[in-house]
Structure formats: C-alpha cells, structure tokens
C-alpha positions in Angstrom: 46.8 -3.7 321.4 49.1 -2.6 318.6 47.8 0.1 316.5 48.0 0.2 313.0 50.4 2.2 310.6 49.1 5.0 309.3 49.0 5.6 305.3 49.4 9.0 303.8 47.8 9.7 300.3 50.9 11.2 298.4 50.1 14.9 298.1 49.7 16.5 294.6 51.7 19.7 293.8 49.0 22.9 294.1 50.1 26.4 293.6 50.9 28.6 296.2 48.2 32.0 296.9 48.5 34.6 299.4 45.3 35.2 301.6 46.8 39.0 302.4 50.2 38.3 304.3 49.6 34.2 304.9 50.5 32.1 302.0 48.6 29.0 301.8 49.2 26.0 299.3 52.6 25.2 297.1 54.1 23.8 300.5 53.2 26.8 302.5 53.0 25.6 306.2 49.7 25.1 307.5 47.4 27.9 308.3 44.0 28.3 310.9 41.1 29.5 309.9 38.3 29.9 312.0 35.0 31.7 311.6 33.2 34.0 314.1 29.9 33.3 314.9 28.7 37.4 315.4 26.5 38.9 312.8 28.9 41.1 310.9 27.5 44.0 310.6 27.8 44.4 314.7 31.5 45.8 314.0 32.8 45.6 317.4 31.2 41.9 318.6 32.6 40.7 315.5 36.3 42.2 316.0 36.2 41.5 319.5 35.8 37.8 318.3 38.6 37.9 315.5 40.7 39.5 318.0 40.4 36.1 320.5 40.7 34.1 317.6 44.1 36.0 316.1 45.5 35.8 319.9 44.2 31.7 319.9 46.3 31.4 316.6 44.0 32.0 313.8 45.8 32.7 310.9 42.8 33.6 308.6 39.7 34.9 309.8 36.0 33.7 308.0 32.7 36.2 308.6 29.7 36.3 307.1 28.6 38.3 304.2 24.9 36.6 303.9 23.2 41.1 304.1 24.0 44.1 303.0 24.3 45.2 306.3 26.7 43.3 306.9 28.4 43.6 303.7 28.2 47.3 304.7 30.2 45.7 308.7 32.8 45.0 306.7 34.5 48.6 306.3 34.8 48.6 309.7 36.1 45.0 310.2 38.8 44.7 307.5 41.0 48.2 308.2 41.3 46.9 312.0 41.9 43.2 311.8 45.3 41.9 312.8 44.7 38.6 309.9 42.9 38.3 306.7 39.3 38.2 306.3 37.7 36.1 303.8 34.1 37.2 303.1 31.2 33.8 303.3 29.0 35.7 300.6 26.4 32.1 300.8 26.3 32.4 297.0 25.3 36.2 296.4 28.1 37.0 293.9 26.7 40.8 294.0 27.9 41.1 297.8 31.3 39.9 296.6 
C-alpha cells in the first residue's frame, strides 16, 4: 500500500520574539512547551515538575495563574526555573 505525498502549506514570514532566552517565530527552530499540571502556588510540586519537564526537553514551561495564590507561587517559581515561564492567567488581565 503506497502512501501518499505529503503537502506542506507554504509558511508565511512571522516575526521573531524571545520567550526569555528561547527565540520562537522568524525561523527560530522549534521550541517545547509543556504545562505542569500542579497548582502553582505549591512552589516546590510545581518546580519539581518543570524541573522533569526542562530535563525531558521542555524549552518553555506553561503554569497556571487562574488565584492569587498562585499568582503569589510565582515568586518562588520564576527566580529558580532553568526555562521560561509563561503565566495561563484564564482571562484575569489583573493577575497578568
């Protein structure tokens, strides 16, 4: 049974950002991102987690921002993660 060819959609140009140290877009190589699945305002559960996804080859780390508390999580998440976290804030511009 012969499989058939594959088409790629011709890619539009986009502009490169930088999620901390990992540039993403503009023909920036493909970064992970994963989420962890803690609440964040338990500190250590939650970096234990982003450390095991960082050593599984994470580039970018997602965590919840959906409390204040664990808004509050995050100074103790950000300064000790090896990758970037991006903050879910589940539409509450006043967490972000």
């Amino acid at each position: 049974m012969t499989r058939p060819a594959v088409v790629l959609a011709p890619r539009r140009p986009t502009r490169q950002v930088m999620v901390g140290s990992v540039p993403v877009g503009g023909g920036a190589p493909i970064s992970v991102q994963s989420m962890t699945t803690t609440q964040t305002a338990d500190v250590e559960g939650t970096l234990t987690q982003i450390y095991a996804l960082a050593a599984a080859g994470a580039d970018i780390v997602r965590v919840t921002c959906n409390t204040k508390e664990a808004s509050e999580g995050l100074r103790g998440i950000v300064p000790r993660s090896p990758v970037p976290i991006v903050a879910d804030i589940h539409f509450h511009v006043e967490r972000a």
